[in-house]
C-alpha positions as CSV (number, residue, x, y, z in Angstrom):
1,X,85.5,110.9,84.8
2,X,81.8,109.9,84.2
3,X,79.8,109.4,87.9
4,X,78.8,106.2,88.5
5,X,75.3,107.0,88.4
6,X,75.7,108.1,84.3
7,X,78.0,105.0,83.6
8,X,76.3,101.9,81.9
9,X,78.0,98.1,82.0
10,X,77.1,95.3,79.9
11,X,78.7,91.9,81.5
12,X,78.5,89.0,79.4
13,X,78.4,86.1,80.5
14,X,76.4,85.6,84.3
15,X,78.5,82.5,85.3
16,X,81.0,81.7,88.6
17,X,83.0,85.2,87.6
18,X,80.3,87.2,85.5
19,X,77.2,87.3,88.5
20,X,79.5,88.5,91.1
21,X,81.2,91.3,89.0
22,X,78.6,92.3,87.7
23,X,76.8,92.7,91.0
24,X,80.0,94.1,92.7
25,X,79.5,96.8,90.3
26,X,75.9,97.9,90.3
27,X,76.9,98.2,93.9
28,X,78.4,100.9,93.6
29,X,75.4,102.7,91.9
30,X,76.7,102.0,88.2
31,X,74.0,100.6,85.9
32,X,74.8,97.0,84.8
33,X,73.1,94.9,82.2
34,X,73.8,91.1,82.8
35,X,74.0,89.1,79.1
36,X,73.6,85.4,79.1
37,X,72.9,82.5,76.5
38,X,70.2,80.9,79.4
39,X,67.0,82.2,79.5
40,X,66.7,80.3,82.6
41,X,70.0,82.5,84.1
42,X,68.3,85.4,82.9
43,X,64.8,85.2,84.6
44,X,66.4,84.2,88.2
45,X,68.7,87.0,88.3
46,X,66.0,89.3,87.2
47,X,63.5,87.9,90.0
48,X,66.2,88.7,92.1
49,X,68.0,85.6,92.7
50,X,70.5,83.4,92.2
51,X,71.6,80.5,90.4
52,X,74.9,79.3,91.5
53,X,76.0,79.1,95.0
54,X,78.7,81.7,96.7
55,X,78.8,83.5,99.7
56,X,76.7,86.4,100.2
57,X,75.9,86.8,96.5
58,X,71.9,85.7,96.8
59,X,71.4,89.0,99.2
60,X,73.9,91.2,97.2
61,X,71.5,90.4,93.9
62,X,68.5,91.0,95.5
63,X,69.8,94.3,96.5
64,X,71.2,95.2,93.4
65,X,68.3,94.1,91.2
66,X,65.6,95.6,93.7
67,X,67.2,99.2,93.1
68,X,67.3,98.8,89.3
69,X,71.1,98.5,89.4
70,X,70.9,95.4,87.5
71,X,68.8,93.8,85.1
72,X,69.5,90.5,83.1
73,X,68.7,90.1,79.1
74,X,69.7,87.8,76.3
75,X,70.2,90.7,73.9
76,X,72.9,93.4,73.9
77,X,72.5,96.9,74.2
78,X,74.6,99.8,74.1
79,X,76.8,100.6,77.1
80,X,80.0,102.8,77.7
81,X,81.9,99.5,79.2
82,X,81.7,95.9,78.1
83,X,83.5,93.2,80.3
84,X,83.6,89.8,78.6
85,X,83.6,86.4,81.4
86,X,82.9,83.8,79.4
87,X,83.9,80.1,79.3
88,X,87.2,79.7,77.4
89,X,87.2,75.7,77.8
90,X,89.4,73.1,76.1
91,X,89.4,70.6,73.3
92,X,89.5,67.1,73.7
93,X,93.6,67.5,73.0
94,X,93.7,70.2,75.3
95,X,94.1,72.9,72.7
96,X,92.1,76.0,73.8
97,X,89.1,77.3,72.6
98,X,88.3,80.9,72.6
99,X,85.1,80.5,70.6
100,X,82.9,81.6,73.4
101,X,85.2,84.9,73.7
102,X,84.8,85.6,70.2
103,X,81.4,85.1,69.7
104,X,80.5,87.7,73.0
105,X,83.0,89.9,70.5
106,X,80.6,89.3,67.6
107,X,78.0,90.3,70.1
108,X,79.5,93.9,71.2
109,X,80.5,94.8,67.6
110,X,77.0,95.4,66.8
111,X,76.5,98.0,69.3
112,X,80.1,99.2,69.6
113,X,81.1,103.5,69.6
114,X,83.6,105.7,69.7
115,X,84.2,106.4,73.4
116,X,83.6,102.7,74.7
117,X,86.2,100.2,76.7
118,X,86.1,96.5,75.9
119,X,87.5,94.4,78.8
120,X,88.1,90.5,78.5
121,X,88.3,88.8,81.8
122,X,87.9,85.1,80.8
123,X,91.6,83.6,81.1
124,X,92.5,82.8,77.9
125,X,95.5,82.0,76.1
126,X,98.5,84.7,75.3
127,X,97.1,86.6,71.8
128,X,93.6,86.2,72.8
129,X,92.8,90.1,73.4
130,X,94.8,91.2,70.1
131,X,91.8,88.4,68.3
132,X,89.2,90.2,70.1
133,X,90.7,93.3,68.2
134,X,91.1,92.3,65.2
135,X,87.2,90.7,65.0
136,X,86.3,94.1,65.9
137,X,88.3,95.7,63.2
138,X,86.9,93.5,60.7
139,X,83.1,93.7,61.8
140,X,83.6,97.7,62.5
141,X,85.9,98.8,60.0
142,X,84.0,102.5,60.7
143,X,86.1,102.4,63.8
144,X,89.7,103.1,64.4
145,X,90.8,100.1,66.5
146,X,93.9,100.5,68.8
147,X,97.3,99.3,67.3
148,X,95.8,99.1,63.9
149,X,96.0,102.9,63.3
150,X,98.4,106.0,64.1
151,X,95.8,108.3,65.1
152,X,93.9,107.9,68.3
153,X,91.7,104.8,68.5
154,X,88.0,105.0,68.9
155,X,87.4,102.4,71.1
156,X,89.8,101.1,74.5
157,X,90.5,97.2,74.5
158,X,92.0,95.4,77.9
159,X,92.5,92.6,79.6
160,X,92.4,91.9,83.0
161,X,92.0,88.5,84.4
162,X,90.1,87.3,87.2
163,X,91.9,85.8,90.3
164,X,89.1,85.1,92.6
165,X,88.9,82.1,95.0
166,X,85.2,80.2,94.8
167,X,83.6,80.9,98.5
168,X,85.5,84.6,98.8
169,X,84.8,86.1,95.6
170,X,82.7,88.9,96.7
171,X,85.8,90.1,98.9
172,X,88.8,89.0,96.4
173,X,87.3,90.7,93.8
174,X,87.2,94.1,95.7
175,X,90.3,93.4,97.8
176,X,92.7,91.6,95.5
177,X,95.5,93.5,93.5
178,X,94.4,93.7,89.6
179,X,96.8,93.3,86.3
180,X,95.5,95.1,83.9
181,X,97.3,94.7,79.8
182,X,96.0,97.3,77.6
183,X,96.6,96.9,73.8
184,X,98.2,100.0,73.9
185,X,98.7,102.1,77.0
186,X,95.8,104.5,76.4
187,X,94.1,101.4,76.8
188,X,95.5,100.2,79.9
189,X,95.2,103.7,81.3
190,X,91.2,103.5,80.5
191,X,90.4,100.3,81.6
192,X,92.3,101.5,84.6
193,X,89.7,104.3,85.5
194,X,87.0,101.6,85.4
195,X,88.6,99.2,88.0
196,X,89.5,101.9,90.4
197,X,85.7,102.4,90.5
198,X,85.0,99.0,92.6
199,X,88.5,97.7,93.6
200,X,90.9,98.7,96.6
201,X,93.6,96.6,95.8
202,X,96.3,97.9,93.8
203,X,96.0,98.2,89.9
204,X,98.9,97.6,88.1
205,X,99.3,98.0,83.8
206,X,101.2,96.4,81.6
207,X,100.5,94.8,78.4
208,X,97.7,92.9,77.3
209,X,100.0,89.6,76.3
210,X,102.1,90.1,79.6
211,X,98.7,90.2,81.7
212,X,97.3,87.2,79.8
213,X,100.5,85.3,80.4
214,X,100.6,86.3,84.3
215,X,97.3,84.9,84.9
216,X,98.5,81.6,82.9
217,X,102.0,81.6,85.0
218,X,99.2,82.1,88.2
219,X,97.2,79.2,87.9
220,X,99.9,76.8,86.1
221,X,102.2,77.7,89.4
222,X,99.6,76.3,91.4
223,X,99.2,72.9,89.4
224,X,103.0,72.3,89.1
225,X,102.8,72.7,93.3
226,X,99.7,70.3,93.8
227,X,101.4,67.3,91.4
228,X,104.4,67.5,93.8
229,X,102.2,66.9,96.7
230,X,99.9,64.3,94.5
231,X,103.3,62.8,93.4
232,X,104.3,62.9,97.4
233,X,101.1,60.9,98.5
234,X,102.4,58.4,95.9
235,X,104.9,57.1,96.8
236,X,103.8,57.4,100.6
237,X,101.7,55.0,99.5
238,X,104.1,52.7,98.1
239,X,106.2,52.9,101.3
240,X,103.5,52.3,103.6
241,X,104.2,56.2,105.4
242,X,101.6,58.5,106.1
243,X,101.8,61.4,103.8
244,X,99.9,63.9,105.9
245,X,102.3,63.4,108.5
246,X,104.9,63.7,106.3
247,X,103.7,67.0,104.6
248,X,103.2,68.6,108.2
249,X,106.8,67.6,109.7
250,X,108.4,69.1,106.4
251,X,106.0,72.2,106.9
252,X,108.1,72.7,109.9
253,X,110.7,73.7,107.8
254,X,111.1,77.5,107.2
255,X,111.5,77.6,103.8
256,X,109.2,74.7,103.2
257,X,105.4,75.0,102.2
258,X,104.2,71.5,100.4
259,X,100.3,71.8,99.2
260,X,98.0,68.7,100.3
261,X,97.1,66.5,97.9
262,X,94.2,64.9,96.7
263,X,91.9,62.7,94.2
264,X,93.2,64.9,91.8
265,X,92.5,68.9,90.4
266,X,89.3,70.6,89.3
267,X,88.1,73.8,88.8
268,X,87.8,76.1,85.8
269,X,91.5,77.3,86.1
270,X,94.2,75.5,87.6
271,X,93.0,72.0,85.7
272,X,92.7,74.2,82.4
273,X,94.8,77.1,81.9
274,X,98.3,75.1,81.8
275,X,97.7,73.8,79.0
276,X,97.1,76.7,77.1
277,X,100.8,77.1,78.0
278,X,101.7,74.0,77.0
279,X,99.5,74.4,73.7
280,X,101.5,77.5,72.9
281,X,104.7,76.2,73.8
282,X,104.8,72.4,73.9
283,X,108.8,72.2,73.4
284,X,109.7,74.9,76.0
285,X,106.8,73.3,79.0
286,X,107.9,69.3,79.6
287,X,107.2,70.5,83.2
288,X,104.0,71.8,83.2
289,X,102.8,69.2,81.3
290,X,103.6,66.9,83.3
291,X,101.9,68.4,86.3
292,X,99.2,68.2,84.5
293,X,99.2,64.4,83.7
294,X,100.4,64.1,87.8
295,X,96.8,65.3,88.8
296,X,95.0,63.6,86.0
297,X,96.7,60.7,86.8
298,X,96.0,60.9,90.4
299,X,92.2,60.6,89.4
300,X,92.7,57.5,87.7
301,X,95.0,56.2,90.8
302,X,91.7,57.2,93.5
303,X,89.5,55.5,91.2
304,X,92.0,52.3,91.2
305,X,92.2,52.5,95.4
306,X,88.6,52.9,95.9
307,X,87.9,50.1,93.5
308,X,90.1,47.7,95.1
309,X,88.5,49.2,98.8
310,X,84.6,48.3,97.9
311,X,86.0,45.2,95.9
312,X,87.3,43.8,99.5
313,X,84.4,44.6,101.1
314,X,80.9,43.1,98.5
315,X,77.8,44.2,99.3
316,X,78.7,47.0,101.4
317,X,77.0,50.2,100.9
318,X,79.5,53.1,99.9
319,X,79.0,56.6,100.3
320,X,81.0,59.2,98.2
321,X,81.7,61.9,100.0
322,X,81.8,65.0,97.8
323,X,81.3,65.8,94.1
324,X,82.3,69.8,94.1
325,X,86.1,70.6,92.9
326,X,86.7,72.2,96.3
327,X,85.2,72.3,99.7
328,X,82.2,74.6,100.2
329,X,81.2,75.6,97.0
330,X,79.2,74.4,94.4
331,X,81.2,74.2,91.4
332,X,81.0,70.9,89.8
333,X,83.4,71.8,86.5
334,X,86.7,69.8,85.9
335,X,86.1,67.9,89.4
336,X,87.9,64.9,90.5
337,X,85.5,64.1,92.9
338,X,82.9,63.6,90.2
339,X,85.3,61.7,87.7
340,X,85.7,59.4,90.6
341,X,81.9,59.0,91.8
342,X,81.1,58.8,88.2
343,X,83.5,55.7,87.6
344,X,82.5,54.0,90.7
345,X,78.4,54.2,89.9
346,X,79.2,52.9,87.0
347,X,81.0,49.9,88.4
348,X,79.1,49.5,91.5
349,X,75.6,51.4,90.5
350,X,73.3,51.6,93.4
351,X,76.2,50.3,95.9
352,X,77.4,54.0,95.5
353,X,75.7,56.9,97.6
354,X,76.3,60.3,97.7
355,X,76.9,62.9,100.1
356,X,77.0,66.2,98.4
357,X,75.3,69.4,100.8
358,X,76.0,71.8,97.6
359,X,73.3,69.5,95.6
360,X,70.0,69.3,95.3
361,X,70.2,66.4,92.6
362,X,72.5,64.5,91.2
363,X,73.9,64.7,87.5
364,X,72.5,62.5,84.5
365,X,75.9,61.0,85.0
366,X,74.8,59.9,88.4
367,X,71.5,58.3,87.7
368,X,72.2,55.0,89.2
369,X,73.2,56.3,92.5
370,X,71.4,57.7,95.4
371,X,72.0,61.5,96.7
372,X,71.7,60.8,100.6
373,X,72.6,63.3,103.5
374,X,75.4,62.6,105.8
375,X,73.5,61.4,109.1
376,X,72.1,58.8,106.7
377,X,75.5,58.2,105.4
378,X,76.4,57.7,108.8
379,X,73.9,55.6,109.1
380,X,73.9,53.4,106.5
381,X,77.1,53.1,104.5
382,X,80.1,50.8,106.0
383,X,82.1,52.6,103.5
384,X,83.2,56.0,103.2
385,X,85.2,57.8,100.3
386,X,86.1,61.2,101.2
387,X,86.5,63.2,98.0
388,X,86.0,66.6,99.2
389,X,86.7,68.6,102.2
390,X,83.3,70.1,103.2
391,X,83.3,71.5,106.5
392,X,80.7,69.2,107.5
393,X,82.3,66.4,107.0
394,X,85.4,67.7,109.3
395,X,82.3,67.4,111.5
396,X,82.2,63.8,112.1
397,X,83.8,62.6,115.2
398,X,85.4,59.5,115.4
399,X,83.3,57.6,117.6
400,X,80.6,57.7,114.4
401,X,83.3,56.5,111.5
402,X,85.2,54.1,114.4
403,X,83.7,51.3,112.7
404,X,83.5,52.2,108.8
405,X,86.1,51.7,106.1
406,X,87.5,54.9,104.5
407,X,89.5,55.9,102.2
408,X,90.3,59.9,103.0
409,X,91.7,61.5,99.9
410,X,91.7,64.6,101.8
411,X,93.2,64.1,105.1
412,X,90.2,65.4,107.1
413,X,90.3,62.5,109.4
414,X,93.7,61.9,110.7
415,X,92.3,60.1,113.3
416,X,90.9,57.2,111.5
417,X,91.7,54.0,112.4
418,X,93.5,52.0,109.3
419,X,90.8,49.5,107.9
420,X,92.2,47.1,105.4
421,X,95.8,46.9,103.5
422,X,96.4,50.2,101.3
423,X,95.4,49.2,97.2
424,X,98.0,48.5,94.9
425,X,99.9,51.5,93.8
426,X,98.5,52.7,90.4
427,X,101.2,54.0,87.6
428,X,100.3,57.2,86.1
429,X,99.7,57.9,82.6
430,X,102.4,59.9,80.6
């Protein structure tokens, strides 16, 4: 095996996943060169610092980058190991797009030797790492690609999907158990020998369509749970019961774990990657589609409650608490919390305030709103939509929110006295 010290890594892409892996891995004395798109990514991790928000990350950089470890660039240069964690978003009718992936292929193939391991990471659809192969085989035809020759392939391609939670990555993606598909299982076997470099959970092979599908089954698992418990706090709604109450009494069953609900589900997996499931498969997944339309749906159905909420109440300011897909983080992509804050400014404009302690401004979408802090909030705003569950907002005692109207979509304040009749249920789409 080649010491660390003599091994290079090109990363490409410096996003949510990208940044931390490739930092994870300089620490460990490896040389890692960092490939984005942004110029402006590229000059902040190269000064050092950080562009997105997770914990521990801005001192791990600094380290990294200060010892040489890692370096950022918009160009691609020869390496002994490329891992690929880039966006694989999704069209406007949910079909998949793995243009992103392809084009970082494009990118490697010009700098591609015998000898070298291409690993994708971005989750992508079942068939996506056998593309990746065949783009090389058609840009490199100098190189014997695995599966598309009987003797020995030049080059090892993998995948092996990220399965980190926002707020813990630096720790999942050392601690948590890997699946690794090789092409073949040289490949596995070689992509293998990279991971056991930085990870101390267990790494298990299998096939590169079997590990794209188990990170798929992953993430659509989760949605499918989360609509039942958005589908739950439906019909609590329409019965007039507490659904938090409800979810917690079941709870006490032993074989019984419901999810909370909420406005709905963001994030750059579990409000994506079902449907590239369902887009591969759309007569074998009526349930998983449906999930899917439970959560988007329940969007629609917070927008329709907190509309009827600051209809009942004219002139009263309104504070949105929370624009991030989950609490303590960031992340803005997929969220409900800013599909709701975005229709409400736009019915309500400078009514709506917002409470965000992950932002420093507000998005273009935003521009008719305020960005406040919460003691002005507090302060100011008789009304209070809770979107996200932010630590500091769990904060607030009652005796400061006794008087305000709320609408918690997160159950952080269990507490809170009832203020007006619930809003008229909302039927969801599909």
């Amino acid at each position: 095996m080649v010491s660390n010290t003599d091994l290079n890594v090109a990363v490409l892409g410096l996003g949510y996943i990208g940044l931390p892996t490739a930092a994870v891995i300089a620490r460990t004395g490896v040389k890692v060169l960092g490939i984005d798109v942004s110029d402006h990514v590229v000059e902040t991790v190269n000064s050092g610092k950080v562009h997105i928000e997770e914990v521990d990350l801005d001192g791990l950089v600094s380290g990294v980058v200060a010892r040489g470890n890692l370096r950022a660039s918009t160009e691609i240069q020869p390496a002994d190991v490329f891992v690929i964690a880039v966006p694989t978003p999704f069209a406007e009718d949910h079909r998949p797009n793995v243009g992103y992936v392809l084009k970082a292929a494009t990118t490697i193939a010009a700098v591609l030797k015998p000898g070298d391991t291409v690993i994708l990471e971005s989750t992508s659809p079942v068939g996506t790492t056998e593309q990746v192969r065949d783009l090389l085989a058609e840009l490199r035809p100098d190189l014997k690609l695995p599966g598309r020759s009987s003797e020995t392939a030049d080059v090892a391609i993998a995948y092996c999907p990220e399965r980190v939670l926002p707020g813990r990555i630096l720790v999942e993606l050392i601690d948590n158990d890997r699946v690794i598909g090789g092409i073949t299982p040289r490949c596995a076997r070689k992509a293998l020998s990279f991971y056991r470099r930085f990870v101390r959970g267990a790494c298990v092979t299998t096939s590169c369509r079997a590990a794209e599908m188990t990170k798929l089954t992953e993430n659509a698992f989760r949605d499918v749970n989360i609509a039942f418990a958005n589908e739950l706090s439906l019909v609590a709604d329409t019965m007039g019961v507490d659904v938090w109450e409800v979810i917690r009494l079941a709870n006490r069953h032993p074989r019984v774990n419901i999810l909370s609900p909420g406005p709905g589900v963001g994030g750059h997996c579990i409000a994506v990657d079902p449907w590239f499931l369902v887009s591969a498969a759309p007569d074998q997944t009526p349930l998983i589609r449906t999930a899917r339309q439970v959560n988007d749906g329940k969007v629609a159905h917070t927008i329709a409650q907190a509309t009827a909420l600051i209809d009942a109440h004219p002139g009263v300011p309104v504070a949105c608490m929370g624009l991030a897909f989950k609490a303590n983080i960031d992340d803005f992509r997929e969220s409900p919390a800013l599909k709701v804050a975005e229709a409400l400014t736009a019915r309500f404009g400078a009514r709506i305030r917002i409470v965000e302690p992950y932002a420093d401004a507000l998005p273009p979408s935003l521009a008719a709103a305020t960005l406040i802090d919460l003691d002005d909030a507090i302060e100011s705003c008789g009304i209070m939509i809770v979107l996200v569950d932010h630590e500091l907002f769990k904060s607030v005692p009652l005796d400061e929110r006794a008087d305000k109207v709320v609408y918690d979509t997160r159950g952080i304040w269990p507490d809170q006295p009832v203020a007006m009749p619930r809003a008229h249920p909302v039927r969801l789409a599909g």
